[in-house]
N, C-alpha and C positions, 0 to 999 in steps of 0.2 A: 628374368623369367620370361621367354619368351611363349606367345600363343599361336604362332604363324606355321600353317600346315601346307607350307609350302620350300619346297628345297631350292635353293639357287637357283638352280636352272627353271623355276616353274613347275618341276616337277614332282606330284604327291610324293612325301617322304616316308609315312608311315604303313603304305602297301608293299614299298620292299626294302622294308628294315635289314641291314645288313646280318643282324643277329636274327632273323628268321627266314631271308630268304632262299628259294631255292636259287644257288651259284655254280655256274664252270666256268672253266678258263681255258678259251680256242686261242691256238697260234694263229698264224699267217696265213697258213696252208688250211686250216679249215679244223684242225686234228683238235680233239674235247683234251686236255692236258690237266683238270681240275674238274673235281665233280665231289660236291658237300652231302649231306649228311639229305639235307632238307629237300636237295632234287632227287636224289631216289627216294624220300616217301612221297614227293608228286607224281613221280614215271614211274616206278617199281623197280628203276636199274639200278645195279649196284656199279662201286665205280670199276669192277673188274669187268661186268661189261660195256665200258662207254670209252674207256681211259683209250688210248692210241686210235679210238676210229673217230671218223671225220663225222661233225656233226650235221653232215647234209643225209646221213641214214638214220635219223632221228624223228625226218619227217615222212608225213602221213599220205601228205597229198602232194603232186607233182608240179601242180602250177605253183608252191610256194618256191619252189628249187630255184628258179632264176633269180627270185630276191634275195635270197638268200646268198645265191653263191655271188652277185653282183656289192651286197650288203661286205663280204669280207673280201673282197678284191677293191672296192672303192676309199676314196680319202676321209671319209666323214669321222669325225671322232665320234660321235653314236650314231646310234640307230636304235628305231621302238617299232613293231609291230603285232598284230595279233596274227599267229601262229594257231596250225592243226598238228598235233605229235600223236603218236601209238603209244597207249602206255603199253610194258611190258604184257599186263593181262589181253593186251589184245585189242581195247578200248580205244576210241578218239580222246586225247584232251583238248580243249581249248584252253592253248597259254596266251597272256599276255609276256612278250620278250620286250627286254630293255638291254642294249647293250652300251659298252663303255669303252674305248680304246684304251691301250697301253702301253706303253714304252717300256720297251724290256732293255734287260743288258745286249749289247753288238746291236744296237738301232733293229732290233725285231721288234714287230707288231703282233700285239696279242689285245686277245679281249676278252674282259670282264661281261659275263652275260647273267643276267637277273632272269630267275621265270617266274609265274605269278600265274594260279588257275583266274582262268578272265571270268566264271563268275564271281569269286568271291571276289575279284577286286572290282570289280563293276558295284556288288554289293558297298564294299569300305570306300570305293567312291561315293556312292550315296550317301550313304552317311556322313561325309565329310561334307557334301553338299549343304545336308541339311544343317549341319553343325556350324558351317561359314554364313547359313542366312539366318539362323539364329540368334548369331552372334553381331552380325556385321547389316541386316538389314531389318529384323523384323523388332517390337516395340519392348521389348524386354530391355532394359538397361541390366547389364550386365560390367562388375568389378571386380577387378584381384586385388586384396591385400594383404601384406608382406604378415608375421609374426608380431612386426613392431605395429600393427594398424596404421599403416602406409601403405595409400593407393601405388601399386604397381601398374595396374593396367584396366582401361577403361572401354566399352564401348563405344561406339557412338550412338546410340541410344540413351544411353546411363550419360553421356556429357550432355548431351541436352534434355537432360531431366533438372538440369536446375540445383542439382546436387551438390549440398556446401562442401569446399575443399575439394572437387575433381575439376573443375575448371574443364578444359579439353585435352586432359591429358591422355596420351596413347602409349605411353613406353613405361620404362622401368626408372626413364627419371623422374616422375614424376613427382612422387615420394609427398604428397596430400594429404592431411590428416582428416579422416571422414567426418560427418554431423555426430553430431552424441549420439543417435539412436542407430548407425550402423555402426558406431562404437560399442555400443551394448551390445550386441548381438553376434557383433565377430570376440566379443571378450566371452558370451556366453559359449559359443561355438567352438573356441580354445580350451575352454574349460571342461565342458562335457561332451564332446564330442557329437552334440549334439545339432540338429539344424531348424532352429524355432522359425516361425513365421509369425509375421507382425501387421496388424488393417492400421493403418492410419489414415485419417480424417483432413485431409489437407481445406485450409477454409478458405471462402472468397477470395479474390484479392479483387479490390476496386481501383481501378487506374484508367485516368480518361483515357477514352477510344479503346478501349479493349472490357470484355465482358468474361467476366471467369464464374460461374457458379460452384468453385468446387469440384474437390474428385476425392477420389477413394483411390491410396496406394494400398500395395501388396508387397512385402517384404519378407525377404528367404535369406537366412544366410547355409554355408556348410562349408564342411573342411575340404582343403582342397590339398589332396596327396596323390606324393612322387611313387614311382615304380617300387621304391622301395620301403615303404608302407606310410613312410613318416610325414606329416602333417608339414605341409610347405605355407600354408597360408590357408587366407578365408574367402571362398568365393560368394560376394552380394548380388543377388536378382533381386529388381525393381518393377511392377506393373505396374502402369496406372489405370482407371477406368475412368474414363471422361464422356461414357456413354451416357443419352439420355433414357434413362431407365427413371421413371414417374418414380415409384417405389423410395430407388436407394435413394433418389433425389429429397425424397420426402422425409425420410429417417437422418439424413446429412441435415439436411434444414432443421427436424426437433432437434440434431444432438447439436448443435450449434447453436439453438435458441436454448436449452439447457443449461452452456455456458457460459450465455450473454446476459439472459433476462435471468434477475432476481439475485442477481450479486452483489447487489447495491440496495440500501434501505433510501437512496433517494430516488424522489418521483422521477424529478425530471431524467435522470439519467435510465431510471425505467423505460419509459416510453421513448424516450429515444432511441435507446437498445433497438426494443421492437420495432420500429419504424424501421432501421437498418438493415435488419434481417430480412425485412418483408421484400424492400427496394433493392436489386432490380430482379431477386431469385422470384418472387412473386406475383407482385403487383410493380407499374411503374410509376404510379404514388400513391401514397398511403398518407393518409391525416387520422392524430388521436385527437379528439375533442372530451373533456374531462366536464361535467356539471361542478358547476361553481359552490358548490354545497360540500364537493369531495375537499375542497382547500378550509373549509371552517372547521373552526376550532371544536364543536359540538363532537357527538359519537353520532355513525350514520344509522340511521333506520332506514325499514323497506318504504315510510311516508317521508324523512327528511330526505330522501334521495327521490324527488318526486322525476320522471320523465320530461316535465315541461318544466322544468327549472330551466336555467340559462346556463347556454355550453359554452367552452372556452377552449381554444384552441391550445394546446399546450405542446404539438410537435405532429413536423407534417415535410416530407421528402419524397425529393423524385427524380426523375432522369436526367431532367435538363435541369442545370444549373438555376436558372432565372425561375422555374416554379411557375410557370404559364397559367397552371390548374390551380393554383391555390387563390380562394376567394378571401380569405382572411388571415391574417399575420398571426404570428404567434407570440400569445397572452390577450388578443382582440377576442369580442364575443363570437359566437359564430350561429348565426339565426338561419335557422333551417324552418323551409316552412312544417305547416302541421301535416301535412298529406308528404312530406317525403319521406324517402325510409330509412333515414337516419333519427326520426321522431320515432315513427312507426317500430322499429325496433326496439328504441327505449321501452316503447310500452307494451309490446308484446317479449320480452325479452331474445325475442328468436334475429338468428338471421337472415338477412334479405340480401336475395341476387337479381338483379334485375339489368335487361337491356334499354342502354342509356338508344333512345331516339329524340327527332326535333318537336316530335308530338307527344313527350312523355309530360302527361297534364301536371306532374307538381313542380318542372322544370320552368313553365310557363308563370309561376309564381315569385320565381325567383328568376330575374332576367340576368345578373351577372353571372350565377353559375351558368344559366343556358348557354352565352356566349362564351366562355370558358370553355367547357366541354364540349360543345356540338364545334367549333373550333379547332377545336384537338384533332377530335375524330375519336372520342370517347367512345367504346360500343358497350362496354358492362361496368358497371361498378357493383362493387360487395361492399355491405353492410354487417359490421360483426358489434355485435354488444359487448362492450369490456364490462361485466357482471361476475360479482364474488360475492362468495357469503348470502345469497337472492338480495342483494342490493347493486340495484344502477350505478354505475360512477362514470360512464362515458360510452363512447363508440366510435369505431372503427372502422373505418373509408380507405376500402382501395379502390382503382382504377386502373383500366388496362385501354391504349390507344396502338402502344408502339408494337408490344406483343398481342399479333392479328388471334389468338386461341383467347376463347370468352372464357369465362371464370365456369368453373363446373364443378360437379358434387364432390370431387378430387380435392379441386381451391379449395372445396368451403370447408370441407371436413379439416382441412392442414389448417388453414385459415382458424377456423375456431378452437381448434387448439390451440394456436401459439397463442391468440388472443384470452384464452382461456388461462393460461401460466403467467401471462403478464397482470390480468387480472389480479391474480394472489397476488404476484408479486406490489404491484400497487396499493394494494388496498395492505398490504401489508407496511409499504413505505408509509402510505398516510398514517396507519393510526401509528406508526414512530413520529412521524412527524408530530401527531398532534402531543406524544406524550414529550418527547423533546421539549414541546413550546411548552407546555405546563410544566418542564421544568426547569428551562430557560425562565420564566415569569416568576416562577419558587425562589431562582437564583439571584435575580436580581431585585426582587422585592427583599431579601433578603441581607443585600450588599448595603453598603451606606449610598444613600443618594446626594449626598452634599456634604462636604468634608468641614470641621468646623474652623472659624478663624479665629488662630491662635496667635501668641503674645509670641510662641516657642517655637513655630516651625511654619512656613511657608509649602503646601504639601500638593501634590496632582498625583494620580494615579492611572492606569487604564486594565482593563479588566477585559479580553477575549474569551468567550467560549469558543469549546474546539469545534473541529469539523463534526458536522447533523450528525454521520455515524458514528462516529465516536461517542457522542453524548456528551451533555452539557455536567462537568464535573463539580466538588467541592470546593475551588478555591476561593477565601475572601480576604479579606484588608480589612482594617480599623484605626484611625484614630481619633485616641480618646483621651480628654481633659485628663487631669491629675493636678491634685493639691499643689501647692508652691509655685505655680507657673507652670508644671511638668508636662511630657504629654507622653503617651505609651504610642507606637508605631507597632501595627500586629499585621502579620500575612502568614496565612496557615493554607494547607488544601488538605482536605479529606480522600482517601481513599477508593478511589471505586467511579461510575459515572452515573446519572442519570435523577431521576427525582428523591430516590433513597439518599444519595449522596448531598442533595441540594439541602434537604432537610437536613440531615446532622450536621452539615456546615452551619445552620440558621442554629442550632442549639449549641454548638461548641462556639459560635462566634456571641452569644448570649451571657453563656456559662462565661469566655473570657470577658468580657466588660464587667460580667458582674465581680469579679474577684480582682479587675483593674481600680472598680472603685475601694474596695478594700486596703490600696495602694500597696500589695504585696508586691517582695523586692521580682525579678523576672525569672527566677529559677524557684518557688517556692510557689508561684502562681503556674510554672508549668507542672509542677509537680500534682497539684489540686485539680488541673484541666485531666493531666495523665489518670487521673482514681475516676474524673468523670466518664472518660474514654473506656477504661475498665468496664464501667456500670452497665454503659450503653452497648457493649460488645456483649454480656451477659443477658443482659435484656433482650436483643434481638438473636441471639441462640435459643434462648429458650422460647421464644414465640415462631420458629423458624423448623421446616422439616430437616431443611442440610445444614451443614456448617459456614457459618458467618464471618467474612473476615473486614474487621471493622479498625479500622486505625486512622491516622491525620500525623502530619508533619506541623510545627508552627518555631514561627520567631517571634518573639517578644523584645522590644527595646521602648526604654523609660530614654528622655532626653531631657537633660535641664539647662534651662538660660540661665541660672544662673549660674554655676558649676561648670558649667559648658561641658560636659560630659554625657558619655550617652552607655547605657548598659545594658546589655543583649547578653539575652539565652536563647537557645535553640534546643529544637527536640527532633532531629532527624531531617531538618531542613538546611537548603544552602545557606551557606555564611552570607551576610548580609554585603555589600560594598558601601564604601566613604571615600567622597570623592573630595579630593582638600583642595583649598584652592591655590595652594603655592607647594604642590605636589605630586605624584600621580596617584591613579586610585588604587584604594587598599582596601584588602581582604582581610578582612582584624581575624587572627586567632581565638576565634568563641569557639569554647568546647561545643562539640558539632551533639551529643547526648543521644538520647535511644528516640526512635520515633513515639509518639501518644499511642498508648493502646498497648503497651509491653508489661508495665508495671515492674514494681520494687529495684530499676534502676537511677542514681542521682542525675541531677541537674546542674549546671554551675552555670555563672555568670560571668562575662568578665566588663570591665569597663574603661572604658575610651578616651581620650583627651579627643575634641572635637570644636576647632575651632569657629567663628560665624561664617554662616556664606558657603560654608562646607554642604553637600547633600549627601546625604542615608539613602541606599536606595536595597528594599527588601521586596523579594520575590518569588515565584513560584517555580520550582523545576523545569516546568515546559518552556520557561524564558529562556532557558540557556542548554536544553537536553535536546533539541529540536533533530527530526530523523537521519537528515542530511550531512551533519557534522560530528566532532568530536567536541565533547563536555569542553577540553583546551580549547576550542576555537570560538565555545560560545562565551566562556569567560574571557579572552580578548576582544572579541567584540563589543561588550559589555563596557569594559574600559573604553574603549573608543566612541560608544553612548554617552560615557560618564563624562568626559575630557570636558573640560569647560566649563564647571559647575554654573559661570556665571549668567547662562545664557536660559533663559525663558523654558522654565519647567514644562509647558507643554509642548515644546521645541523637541526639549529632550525627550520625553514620552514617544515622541512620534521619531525621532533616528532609532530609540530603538526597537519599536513596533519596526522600521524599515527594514533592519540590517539585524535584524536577532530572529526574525520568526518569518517563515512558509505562508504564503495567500491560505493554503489551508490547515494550521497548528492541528498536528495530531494530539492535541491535550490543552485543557484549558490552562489561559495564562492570566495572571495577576499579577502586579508592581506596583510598590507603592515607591515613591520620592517624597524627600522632606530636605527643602533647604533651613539649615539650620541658622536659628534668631537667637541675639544673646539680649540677656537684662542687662544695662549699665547699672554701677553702682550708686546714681543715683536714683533709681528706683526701687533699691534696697535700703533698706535701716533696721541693724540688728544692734541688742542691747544685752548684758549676762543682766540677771536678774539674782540678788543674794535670797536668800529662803527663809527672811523675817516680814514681818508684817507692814512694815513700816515702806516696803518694796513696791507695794501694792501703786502707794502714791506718787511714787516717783515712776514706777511705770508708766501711769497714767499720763504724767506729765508730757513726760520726753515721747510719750506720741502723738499726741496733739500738737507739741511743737513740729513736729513732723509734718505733722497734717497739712500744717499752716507754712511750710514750705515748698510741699508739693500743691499747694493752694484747695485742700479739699477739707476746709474748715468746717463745711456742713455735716460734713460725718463723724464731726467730733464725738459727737453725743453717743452714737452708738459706737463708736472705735471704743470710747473710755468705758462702756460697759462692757463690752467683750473683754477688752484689755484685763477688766479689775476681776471679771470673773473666771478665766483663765488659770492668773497669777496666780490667786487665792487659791481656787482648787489647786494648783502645784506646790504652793509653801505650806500646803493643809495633811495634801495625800501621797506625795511625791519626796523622792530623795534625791542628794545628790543636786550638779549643777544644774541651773535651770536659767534657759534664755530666750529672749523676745524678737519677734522678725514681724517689721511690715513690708508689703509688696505692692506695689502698685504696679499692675497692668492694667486687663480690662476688666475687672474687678478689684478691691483693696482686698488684702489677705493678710490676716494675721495669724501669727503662730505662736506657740508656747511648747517648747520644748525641756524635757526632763530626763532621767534616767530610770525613769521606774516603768514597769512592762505591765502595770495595770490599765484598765481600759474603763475612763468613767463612764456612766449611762444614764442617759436622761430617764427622768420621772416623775411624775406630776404628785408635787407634796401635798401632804391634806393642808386643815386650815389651822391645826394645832401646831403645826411641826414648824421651828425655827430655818430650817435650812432643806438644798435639795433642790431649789428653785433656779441656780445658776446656767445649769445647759437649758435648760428649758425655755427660759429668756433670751440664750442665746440661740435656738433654733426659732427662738421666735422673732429675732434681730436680725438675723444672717441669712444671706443667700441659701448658702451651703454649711458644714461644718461637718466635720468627721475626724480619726485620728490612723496616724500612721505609723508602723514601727521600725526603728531602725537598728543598728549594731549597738550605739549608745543607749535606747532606750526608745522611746515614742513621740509622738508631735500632736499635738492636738490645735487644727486650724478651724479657722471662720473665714467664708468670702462672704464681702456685702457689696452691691453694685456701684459704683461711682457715682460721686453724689450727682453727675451729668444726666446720667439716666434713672434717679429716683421720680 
């Protein structure tokens, strides 16, 4: 597709188109031999009067005759001149002629001669003027693109627009795929025929030694069609305006600070925004000083945010790299005296412009800034108060040295808006912040602070909340004692972020302990969690104007040393990993279940062979969903954490805190680990017990023997009362087989096992009643006691402390 309005020779092509111009065709001799359609409606001749006469009776005027008759006697293959003819009516024309030689058949010379009225091609030369400096020198970037949105053809203007995908191309090879946005517009332009125009905002760009504030493009696209009507492509024009016009300058700089400031609920990346914007469109430094009372944990008032509180620098930028003008570092105090108007402002709320001199009396108070500034060559600084809500929370220090224009009602007005919008914005980050911290503080007063030590499991954990905007979520851990040596391993996360969430994590991690001490098996206690989850979904619907969507994920896993078995359910959380130590790690098949909060769907359990030394390691979603990867990559990783079981629990904590999760997790994360500990069997001694009377006594016995093996003869007395009271309740109230277990870890534990699904209850006998007295004695012997049930039947235990620490 060519644009070039230029013929071979140089010469304009489109003034004498061969399909429009006026044409004849002279011999050698001079004689007119051809005469078209188009030269008699120039001249009024027909070809019956032109044909056989010579065309030197054509012209008007005398002195043209010798060029002429010299012009067809001479060697030149053309010849161009302006011409005077008679038209037929009697008239002067003035032609522009172009003529062409020809080689005819028998070596004659003949010539092709073009006429052209010399105004209207003087006129279509102009306009080709104007159309070549259009195109070729003036600031309009101008492109052609094919059908397929391929640059065909570029300006030079438009190549040094910077324009993605034209590079400096000039031809039709260029074949460039344009930016998206003159994508859209040449696809609009195809489609409807239409030629939309588009403003965009082009922003800063900051790059040492060069200064951009910004422009404003203008974008045109339209169809670009062939003589014969059809749509050949799409023509792009490009403006830019890089004029300094105050105004558009002024509206680029809000729509620019609209899209910086206030995207973010944190402070600091607040005021930093602002600082950026300000530097160097503005001011050529600017300092935010924030009163130290805005980072407290309280809610501000117009008295807690007093004026003469102590300021703190919290972000402060400027032209030069090194910060010459800055008197105080950021996070340092920054003490301004009382008479300057960065005080003075605070307590008037208003702004202050003032011209900085070597005799400005409150500079004189402060000798570092004097020598700073008057150094510079400081001549104004602006004082803006960052004020929201009629509360104080900082102010706002620009300076101008480098740009010689002082600060004027123009600055100040720009100026205290954008300070005005950062404002909200700020004081909007704090009070997130501060609810954040009240429920980061929810969160973790809420977690276990100190994991207990067990006979069963060797255990560390770590516990991140996510990133400030996101909000500190529901995830918790637990573990919790259980009769027999056992111990429950729990990580759940609640639904949702923020203090709401931190709270029902504190009550479902509640509700689960208390139905752990129950010692229900791990699919029967999610099932109990799932109706309390219901409750609480109901409850807060009904005290709620919209709809509440209230749910939790959790796992449950029971682990016993002695059994060396570990049994996990789940309710919509990931499957746990068991990392073996003469294996790689495994993902056990737990029915994966419905998350909490769905209701009337089962629970199931499954359980594990789980040898010592082995670790369990249970976790929260965001450990292994992280934004950056696929779920597969965070489960390999995971294993690659795991690898090693036998290496120092906090070790592994921290590879996978390393190699699993983002400086800043978009979700809070939880993990618990447990290296698993076995009971040997000599810390076990189990006995069937037959279900006569006479059993009582021999039970008795063969524990004290025990006792007195494991050398804890002191606790004879009360083992043999527990023992006898036990028994007797199961050969009294109980069916079926019945047998005896003691434990020795860090308590003695005794147990009484049966197959009847009744549960006895302590109660204090009067003084008539023979019987009744036996659990009662025994809560009053024992640490602990409670009963548990199983597929056979039930357990009824007692822990009492080793006689070491009676």
């Amino acid at each position: 597709m060519g644009f070039s309005s230029e013929a071979g020779g140089g010469d304009p092509l489109t003034p004498f188109d061969m399909a429009t111009a006026a044409l004849l065709m002279v011999d050698s001799h001079g004689v007119i031999a051809a005469w078209n359609q188009a030269a008699q409606d120039l001249l009024g001749y027909t070809a019956a009067d032109v044909l056989g006469h010579s065309v030197t009776t054509l012209f008007l005027e005398e002195g043209d005759l010798p060029a002429v008759q010299s012009w067809l006697r001479g060697a030149e293959n053309s010849w161009k001149r302006p011409l005077r003819v008679l038209h037929r009516e009697g008239r002067p024309v003035e032609l522009a002629v172009r003529a062409c030689r020809l080689h005819a058949v028998g070596g004659h010379r003949e010539w092709l001669v073009a006429l052209r009225d010399a105004a209207a091609l003087r006129e279509d030369e102009w306009h080709e003027d104007v159309a070549r400096s259009l195109l070729q020198q003036s600031p309009l970037g101008v492109a052609v693109l094919d059908t397929d949105l391929r640059y065909q053809w570029v300006n030079p203007a438009m190549a040094h627009l910077d324009e993605e995908g034209c590079g400096a191309a000039t031809g039709p090879a260029a074949g460039a795929e344009p930016s998206p946005i003159v994508a859209r517009q040449a696809k609009q332009v195809l489609k409807s025929g239409q030629a939309p125009v588009a403003l965009e905002n082009i922003a800063p760009i900051r790059v040492p030694g060069r200064e951009d504030a910004g422009h404003v493009r203008l974008r045109s696209s339209f169809p670009l069609s062939g003589a014969d009507g059809n749509v050949r492509g799409v023509c792009h024009a490009v403006l830019d305006f890089q004029g300094q016009d105050p105004a558009r300058e002024r509206l680029t700089l809000l729509n620019t600070a609209s899209e910086h400031i206030g995207t973010t609920l944190d402070l600091d990346r607040t005021v930093h925004a602002l600082a950026e914007i300000m530097v160097p469109s503005v001011a050529d430094f600017v300092a935010v000083d924030l009163l130290e009372s805005v980072h407290a944990p309280m809610e501000l008032t117009t008295r807690s945010a007093d004026s003469s509180d102590p300021l703190c620098r919290v972000a402060h930028l400027s032209i030069q790299e090194d910060r010459p003008e800055a008197a105080v570092e950021i996070g340092a105090t920054s003490h301004y005296p009382k008479e300057s108007p960065q005080r003075r402002s605070l307590a008037t709320g208003q702004p202050i412009r003032e011209v900085v001199r070597p005799s400005t009396p409150w500079l004189a108070k402060d000798p570092l800034r004097w020598t700073r500034l008057i150094r510079l060559g400081v001549h104004t600084q602006l004082v803006v108060p960052l004020r929201a809500r009629d509360i104080n929370m900082g102010v706002v220090t620009l300076l101008r040295w480098k740009n010689p224009r002082p600060f004027d009602e123009d600055d100040l007005s720009l100026v205290t808006d954008l300070v005005g919008r950062a404002a909200v914005s700020v004081d909007n980050a704090r009070r997130y912040t501060r609810q954040q911290q009240a429920a980061l503080t929810l969160q973790q007063s809420l977690l276990p602070q100190d994991l207990p030590d067990l006979s069963a499991v060797e255990a560390a954990y770590r516990y991140l909340p996510a990133d400030s905007e996101v909000g500190v979520g529901g995830d918790w851990f637990d573990v919790i004692p259980l009769s027999g040596a056992r111990v429950a391993l729990v990580v759940g996360d609640v639904v949702g972020h923020g203090i709401h969430a931190a709270a029902s994590m504190g009550r479902l991690r509640a509700a689960v302990q208390t139905l752990a001490d129950l010692d229900l098996p791990p699919d029967e206690l999610l099932t109990k969690v799932d109706d309390l989850v219901l409750r609480l979904s109901d409850e807060a619907e009904a005290t709620s104007d919209g709809p509440v969507v209230f749910g939790a994920t959790c796992v449950y896993a029971i682990y016993d040393p002695i059994a060396r078995t570990v049994t996990m359910a789940r309710a919509g959380h990931p499957t746990p990993a068991i990392a073996h130590l003469d294996g790689p790690v495994e993902f056990p098949d737990v029915p994966a279940g419905p998350p909490l909060g769905l209701g009337g769907l089962p629970f199931e359990s499954a359980e594990i062979p789980v040898e010592e030394g082995s670790i369990i390691a249970l976790y929260t979603d965001g450990l292994i969903e992280a934004s950056d990867r696929d779920v597969d990559v965070g489960f390999e990783r995971l294993c690659f954490a795991l690898a090693h079981p036998d290496r120092p629990l906090d070790e592994i904590c921290d590879t996978m805190v390393r190699i699993l999760l983002p400086d800043r997790p978009s979700d809070d994360v939880a993990f618990l680990i447990a290296r698993t500990r076995a009971l040997s069997s000599d810390s076990v001694a189990a006995w069937d017990v037959s279900a006569e009377p006479s059993a009582v006594h021999e039970a008795r016995e063969k524990s004290v023997s025990q006792l007195e093996v494991w050398g804890l003869q002191a606790a004879a007395f009360t083992t043999e009362l527990i023992v006898s009271e036990l028994v007797t309740n199961a050969i009294r109230h109980a069916s079926g087989p019945i047998s005896l277990r003691l434990i020795r870890e860090h308590t003695l534990i005794c147990e009484v096992s049966d197959t009847s699904s009744t549960s006895p209850h302590m109660r204090r006998a009067s003084g008539t009643e023979e019987g009744g007295r036996g659990l009662f004695l025994i809560a009053q012997m024992a640490q602990r006691w409670g009963t548990r049930y199983t597929a056979e039947g039930k357990t009824i235990w007692a822990e009492q402390p080793l006689p070491a620490s009676l």
